[in-house]
PDB file as gemmi writes it, atoms N, CA and C in Angstrom:
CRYST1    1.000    1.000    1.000  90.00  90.00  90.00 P 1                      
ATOM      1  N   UNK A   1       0.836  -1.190   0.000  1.00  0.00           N  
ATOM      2  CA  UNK A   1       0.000   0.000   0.000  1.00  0.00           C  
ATOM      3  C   UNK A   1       0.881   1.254   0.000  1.00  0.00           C  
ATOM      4  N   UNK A   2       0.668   2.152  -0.815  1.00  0.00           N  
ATOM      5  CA  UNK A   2       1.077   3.566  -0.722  1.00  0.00           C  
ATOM      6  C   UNK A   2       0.833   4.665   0.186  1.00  0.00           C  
ATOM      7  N   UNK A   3       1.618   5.511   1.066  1.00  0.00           N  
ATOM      8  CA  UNK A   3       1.586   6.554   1.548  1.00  0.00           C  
ATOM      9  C   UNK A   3       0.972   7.016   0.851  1.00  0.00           C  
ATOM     10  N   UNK A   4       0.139   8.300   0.940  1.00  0.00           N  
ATOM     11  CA  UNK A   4      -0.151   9.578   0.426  1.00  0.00           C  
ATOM     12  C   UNK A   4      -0.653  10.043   1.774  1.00  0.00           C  
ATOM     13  N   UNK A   5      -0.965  11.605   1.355  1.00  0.00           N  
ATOM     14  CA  UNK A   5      -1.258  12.462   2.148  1.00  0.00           C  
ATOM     15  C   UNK A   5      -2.649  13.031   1.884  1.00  0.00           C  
ATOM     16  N   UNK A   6      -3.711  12.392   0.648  1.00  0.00           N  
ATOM     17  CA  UNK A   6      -5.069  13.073   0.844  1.00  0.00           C  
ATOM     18  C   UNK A   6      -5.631  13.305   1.639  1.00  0.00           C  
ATOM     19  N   UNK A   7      -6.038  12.570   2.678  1.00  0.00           N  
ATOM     20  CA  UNK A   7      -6.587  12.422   4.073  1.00  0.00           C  
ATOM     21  C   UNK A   7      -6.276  14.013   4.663  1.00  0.00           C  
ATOM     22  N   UNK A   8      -5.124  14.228   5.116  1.00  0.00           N  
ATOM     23  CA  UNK A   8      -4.863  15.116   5.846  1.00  0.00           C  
ATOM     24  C   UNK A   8      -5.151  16.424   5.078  1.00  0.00           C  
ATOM     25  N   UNK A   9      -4.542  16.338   3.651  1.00  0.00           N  
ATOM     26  CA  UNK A   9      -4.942  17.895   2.824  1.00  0.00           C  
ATOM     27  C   UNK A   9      -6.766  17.872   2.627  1.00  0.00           C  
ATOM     28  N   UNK A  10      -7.278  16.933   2.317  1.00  0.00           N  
ATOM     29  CA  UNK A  10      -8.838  16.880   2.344  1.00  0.00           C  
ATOM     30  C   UNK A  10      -9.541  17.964   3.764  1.00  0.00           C  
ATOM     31  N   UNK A  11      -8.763  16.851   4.776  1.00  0.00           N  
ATOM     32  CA  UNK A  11      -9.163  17.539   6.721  1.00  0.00           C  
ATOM     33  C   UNK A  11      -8.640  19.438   6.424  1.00  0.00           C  
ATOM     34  N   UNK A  12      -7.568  19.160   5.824  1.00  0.00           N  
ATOM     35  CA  UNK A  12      -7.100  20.805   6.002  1.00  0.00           C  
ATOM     36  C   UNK A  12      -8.108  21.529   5.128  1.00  0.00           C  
ATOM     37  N   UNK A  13      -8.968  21.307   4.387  1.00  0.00           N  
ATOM     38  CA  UNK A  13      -9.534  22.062   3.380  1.00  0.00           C  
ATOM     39  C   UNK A  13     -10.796  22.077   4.095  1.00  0.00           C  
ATOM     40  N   UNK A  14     -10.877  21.252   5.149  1.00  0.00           N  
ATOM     41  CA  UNK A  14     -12.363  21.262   6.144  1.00  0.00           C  
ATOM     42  C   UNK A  14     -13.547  20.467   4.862  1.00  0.00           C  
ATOM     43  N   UNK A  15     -13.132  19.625   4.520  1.00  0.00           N  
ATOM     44  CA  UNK A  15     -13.765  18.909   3.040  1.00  0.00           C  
ATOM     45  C   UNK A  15     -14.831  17.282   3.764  1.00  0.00           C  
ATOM     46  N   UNK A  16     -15.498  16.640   3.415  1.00  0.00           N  
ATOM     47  CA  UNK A  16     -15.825  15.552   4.062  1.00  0.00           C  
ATOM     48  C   UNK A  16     -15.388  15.028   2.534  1.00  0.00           C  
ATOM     49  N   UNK A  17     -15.470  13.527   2.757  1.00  0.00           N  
ATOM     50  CA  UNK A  17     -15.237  12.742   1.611  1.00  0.00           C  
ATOM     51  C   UNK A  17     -15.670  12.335   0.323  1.00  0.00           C  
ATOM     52  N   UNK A  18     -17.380  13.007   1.124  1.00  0.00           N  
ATOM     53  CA  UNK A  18     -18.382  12.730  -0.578  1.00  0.00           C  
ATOM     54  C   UNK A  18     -18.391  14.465  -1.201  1.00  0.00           C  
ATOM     55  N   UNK A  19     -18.572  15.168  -0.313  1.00  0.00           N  
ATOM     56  CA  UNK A  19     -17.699  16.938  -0.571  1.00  0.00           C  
ATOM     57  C   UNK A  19     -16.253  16.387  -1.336  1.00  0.00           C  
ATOM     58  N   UNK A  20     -15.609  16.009  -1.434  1.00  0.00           N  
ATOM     59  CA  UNK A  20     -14.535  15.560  -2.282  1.00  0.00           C  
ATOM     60  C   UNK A  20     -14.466  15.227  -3.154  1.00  0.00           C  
ATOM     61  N   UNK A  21     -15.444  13.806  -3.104  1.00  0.00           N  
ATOM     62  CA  UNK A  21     -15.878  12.699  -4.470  1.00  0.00           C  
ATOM     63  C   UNK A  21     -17.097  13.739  -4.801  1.00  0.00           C  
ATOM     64  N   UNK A  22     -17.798  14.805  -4.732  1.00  0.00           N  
ATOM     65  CA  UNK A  22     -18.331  15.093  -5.755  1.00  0.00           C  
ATOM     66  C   UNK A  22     -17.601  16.378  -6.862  1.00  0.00           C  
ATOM     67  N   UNK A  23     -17.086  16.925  -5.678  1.00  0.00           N  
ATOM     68  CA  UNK A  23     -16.112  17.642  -6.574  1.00  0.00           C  
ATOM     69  C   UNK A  23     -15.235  17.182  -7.694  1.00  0.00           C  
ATOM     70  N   UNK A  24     -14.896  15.960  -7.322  1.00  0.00           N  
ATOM     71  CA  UNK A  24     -14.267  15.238  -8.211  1.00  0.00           C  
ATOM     72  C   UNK A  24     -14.814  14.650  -9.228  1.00  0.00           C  
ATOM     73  N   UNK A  25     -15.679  14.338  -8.657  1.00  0.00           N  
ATOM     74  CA  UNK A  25     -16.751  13.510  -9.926  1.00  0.00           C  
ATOM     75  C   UNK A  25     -16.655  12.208 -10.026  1.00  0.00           C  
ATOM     76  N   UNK A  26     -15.981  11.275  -8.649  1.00  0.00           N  
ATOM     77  CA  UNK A  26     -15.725   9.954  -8.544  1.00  0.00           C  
ATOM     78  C   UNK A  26     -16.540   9.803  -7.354  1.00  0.00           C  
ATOM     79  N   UNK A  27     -16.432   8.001  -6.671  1.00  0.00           N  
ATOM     80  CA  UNK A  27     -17.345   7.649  -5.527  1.00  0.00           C  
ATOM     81  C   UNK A  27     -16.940   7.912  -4.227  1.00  0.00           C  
ATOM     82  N   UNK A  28     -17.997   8.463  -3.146  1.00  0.00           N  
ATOM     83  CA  UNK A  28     -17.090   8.325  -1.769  1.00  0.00           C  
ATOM     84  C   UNK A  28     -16.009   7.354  -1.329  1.00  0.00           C  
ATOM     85  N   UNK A  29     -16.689   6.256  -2.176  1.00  0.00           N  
ATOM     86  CA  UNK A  29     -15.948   4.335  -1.421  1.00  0.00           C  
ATOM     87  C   UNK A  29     -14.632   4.885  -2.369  1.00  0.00           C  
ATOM     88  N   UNK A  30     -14.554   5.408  -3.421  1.00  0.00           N  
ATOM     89  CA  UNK A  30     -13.081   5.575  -3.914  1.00  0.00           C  
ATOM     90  C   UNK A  30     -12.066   6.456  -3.191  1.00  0.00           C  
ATOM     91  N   UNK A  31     -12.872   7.308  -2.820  1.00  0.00           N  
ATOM     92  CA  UNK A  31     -11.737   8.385  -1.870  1.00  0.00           C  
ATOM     93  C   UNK A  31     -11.169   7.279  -0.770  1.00  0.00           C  
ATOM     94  N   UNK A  32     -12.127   6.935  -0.122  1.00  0.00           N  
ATOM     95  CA  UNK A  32     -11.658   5.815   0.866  1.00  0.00           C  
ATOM     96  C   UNK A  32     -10.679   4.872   0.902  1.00  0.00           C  
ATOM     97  N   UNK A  33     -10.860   4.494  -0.027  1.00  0.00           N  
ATOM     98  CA  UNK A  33      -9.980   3.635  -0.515  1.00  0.00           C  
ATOM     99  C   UNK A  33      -8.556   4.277  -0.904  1.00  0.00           C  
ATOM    100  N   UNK A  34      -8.592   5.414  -1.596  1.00  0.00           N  
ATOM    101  CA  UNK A  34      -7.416   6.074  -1.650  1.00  0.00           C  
ATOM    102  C   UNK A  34      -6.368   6.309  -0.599  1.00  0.00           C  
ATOM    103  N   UNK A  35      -7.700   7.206   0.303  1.00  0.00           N  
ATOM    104  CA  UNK A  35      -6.962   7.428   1.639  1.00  0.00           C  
ATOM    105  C   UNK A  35      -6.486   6.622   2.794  1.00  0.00           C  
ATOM    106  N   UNK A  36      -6.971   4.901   2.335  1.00  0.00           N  
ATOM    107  CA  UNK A  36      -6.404   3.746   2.917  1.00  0.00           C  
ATOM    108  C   UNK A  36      -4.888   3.386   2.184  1.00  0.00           C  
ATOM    109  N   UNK A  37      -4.424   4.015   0.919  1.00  0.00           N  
ATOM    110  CA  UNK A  37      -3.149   3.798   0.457  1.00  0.00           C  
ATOM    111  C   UNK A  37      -3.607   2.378  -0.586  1.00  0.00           C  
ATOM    112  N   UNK A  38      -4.401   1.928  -1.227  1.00  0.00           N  
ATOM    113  CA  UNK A  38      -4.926   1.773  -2.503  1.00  0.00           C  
ATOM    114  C   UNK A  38      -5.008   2.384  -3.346  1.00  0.00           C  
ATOM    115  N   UNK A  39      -4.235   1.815  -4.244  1.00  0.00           N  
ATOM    116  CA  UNK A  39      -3.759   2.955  -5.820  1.00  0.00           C  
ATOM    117  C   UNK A  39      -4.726   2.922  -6.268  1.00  0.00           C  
ATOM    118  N   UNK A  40      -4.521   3.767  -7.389  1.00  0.00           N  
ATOM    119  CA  UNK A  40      -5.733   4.296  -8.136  1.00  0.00           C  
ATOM    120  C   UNK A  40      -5.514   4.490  -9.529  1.00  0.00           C  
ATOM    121  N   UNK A  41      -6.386   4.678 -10.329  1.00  0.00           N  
ATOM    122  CA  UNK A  41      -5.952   4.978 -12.059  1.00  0.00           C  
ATOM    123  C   UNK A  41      -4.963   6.632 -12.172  1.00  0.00           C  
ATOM    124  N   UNK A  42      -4.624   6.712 -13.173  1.00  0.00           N  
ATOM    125  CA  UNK A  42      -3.926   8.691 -13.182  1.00  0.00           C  
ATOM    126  C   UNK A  42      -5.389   9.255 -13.319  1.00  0.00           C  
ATOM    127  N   UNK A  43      -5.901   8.519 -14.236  1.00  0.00           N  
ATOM    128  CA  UNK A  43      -7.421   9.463 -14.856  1.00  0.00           C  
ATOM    129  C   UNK A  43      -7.701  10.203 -12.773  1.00  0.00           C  
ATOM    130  N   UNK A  44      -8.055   8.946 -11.908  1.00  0.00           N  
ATOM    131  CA  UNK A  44      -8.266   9.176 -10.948  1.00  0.00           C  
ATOM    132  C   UNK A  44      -7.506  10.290 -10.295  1.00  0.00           C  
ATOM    133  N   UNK A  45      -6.347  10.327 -10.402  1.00  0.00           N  
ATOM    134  CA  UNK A  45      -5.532  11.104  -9.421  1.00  0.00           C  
ATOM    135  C   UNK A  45      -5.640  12.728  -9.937  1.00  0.00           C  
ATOM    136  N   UNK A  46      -5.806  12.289 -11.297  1.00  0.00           N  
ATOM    137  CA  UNK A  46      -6.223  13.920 -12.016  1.00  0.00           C  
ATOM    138  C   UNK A  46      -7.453  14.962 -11.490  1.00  0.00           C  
ATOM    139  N   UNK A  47      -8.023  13.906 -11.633  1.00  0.00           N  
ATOM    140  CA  UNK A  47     -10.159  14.559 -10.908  1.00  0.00           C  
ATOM    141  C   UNK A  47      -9.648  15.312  -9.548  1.00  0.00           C  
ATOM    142  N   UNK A  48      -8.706  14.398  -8.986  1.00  0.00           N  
ATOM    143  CA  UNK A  48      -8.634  14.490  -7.446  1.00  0.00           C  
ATOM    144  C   UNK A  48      -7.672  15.995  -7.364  1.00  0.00           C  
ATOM    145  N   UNK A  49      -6.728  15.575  -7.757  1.00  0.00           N  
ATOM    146  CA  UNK A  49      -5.826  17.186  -7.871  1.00  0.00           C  
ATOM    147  C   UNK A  49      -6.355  18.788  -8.275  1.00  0.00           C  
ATOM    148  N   UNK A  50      -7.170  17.835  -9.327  1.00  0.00           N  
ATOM    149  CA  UNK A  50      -8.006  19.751  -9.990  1.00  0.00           C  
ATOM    150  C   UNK A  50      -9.308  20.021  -8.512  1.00  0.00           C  
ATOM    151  N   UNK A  51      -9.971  18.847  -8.345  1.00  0.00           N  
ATOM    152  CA  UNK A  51     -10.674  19.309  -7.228  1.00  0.00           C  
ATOM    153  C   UNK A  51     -10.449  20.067  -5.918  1.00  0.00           C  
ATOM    154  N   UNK A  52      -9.114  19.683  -5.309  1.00  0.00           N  
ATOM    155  CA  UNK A  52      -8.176  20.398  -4.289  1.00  0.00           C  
ATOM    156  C   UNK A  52      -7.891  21.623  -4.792  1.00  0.00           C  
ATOM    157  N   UNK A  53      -7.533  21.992  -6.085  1.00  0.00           N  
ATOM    158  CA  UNK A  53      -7.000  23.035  -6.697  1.00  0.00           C  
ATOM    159  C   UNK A  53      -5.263  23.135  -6.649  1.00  0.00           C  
ATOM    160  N   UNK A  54      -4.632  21.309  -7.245  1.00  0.00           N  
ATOM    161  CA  UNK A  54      -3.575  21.102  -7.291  1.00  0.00           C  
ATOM    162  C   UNK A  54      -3.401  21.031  -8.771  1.00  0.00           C  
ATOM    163  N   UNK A  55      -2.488  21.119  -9.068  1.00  0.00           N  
ATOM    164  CA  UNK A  55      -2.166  20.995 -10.610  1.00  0.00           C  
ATOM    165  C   UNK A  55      -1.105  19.289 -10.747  1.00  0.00           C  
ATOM    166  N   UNK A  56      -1.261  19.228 -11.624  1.00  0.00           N  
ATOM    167  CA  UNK A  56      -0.453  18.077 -11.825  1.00  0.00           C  
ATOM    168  C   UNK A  56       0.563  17.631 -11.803  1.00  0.00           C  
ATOM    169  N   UNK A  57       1.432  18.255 -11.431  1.00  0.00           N  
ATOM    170  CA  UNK A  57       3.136  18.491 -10.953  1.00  0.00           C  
ATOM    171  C   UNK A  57       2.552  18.659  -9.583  1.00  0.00           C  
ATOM    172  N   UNK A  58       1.840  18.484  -8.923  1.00  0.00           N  
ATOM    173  CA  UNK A  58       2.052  18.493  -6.947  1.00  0.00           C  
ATOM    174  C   UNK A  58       1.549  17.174  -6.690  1.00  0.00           C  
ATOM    175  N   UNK A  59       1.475  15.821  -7.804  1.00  0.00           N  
ATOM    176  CA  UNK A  59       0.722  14.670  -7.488  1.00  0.00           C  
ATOM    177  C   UNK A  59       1.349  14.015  -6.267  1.00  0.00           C  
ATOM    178  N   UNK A  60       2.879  14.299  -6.439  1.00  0.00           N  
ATOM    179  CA  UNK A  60       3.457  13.575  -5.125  1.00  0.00           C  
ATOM    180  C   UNK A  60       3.539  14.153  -3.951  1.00  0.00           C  
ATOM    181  N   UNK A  61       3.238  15.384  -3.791  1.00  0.00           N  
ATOM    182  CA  UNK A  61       2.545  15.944  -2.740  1.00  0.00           C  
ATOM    183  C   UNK A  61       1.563  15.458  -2.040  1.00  0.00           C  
ATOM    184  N   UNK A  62       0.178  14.730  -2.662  1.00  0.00           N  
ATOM    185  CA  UNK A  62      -0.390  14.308  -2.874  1.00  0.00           C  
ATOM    186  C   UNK A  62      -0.550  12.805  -2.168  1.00  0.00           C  
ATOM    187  N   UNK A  63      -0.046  12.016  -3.483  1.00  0.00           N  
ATOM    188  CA  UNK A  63      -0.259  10.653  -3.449  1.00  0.00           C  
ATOM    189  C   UNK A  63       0.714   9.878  -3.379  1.00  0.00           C  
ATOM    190  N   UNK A  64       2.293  10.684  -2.830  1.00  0.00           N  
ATOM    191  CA  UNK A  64       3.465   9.924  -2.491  1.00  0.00           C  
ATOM    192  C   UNK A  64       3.792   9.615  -3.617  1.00  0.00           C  
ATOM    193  N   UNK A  65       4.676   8.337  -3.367  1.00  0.00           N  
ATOM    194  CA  UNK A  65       5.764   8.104  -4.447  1.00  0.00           C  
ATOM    195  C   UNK A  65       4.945   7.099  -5.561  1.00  0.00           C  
TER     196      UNK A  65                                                      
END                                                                             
């Protein structure tokens, strides 16, 4: 399983998880899963970054290595 850091930047944005997944336009159970360190597609990690208001060069900010 992968580190990342969504969890905590999500909490910092004061965001809940389906507030996330709809912004994103994916499922709550997927954020979840993310934020358990279950990879994900890029398509996925993309939705997720523009929703935070990350650009695509901060993915490992993000979603670790």
């Amino acid at each position: 399983m992968n580190k990342n850091s969504l969890k905590t930047i999500r909490e910092s944005m004061l965001l809940s998880k389906g507030e996330l997944a709809r912004k994103a336009g994916i499922s709550p159970i997927t954020v979840d899963r993310i934020e358990k360190g279950l990879p994900c597609r890029m398509e996925t990690q993309r939705k997720i970054l523009c929703a935070l208001g990350y650009s695509p060069k901060d993915r490992f900010k993000v979603f670790g290595e």
